[in-house]
C-alpha angles and dihedrals in degrees: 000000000000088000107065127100119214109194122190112230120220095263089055105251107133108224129184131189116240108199112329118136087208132068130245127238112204120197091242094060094256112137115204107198135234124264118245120268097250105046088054098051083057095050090056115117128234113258138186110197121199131204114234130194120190121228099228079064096125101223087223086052110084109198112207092213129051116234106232127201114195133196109199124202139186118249116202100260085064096038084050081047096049082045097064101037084056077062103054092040086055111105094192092054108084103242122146111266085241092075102042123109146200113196128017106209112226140177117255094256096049094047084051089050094049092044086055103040104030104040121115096004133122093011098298142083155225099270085052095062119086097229119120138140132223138293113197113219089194130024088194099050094022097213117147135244110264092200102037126063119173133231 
């Protein structure tokens, strides 16, 4: 985890970036920055991806792309990730106040994932946890709320 970066936005919530490739670009002017390649190759989550063909497919009509559904799952290196940022999110643990943090950027499947395995057990909940993905202020610019966080 030594190489995450957690950045204070201007409104004061403290935000770090779980496992994105890419940086954030938050409306007040605030980067936070990408995640190395490896870590978040290690953070991906296992998926089984089905193909799926609809029933209304007429058998004359050739589509030139496969409809894919696809289950995720965590493996243990994430769940042992998700563990330590509850830590840091814990305002109880003793841990510096440079370290805490606020809100855990991460991508849409894995927020899925933690809403489905981790709510309602060990005497918290979802909302307690720091996990949150994005909400984009602006499609054009594509910079992020810094005030909003979805579930």
């Amino acid at each position: 985890m030594k190489t995450h970066l957690i950045v204070a936005l201007s409104n004061g919530v403290r935000v770090a970036n779980f496992s994105s490739p890419h940086s954030f670009e938050f409306v007040d002017g605030t980067i936070l920055p990408a995640v190395p390649d490896e870590l978040c190759k290690e953070l991906s989550m296992y998926a089984h991806e089905r193909v799926h063909i609809p029933g209304w497919q007429s058998s004359t009509v050739k589509k030139n792309f496969d409809s894919i559904e696809i289950e995720f799952w965590g493996n243990p290196r994430l769940r042992e990730e998700i563990e330590l940022w509850r830590r840091l999110s814990d305002t109880s643990d003793n841990c510096s106040c440079q370290s805490k943090v606020d809100v855990v950027i991460v991508p849409l499947p894995v927020m899925q994932w933690i809403r489905k395995e981790y709510n309602n057990i060990e005497n918290y909940t979802i909302y307690d946890l720091p996990f949150r993905t994005i909400r984009v202020a602006d499609r054009i610019s594509k910079k992020i709320c810094i005030d909003k966080f979805c579930m």
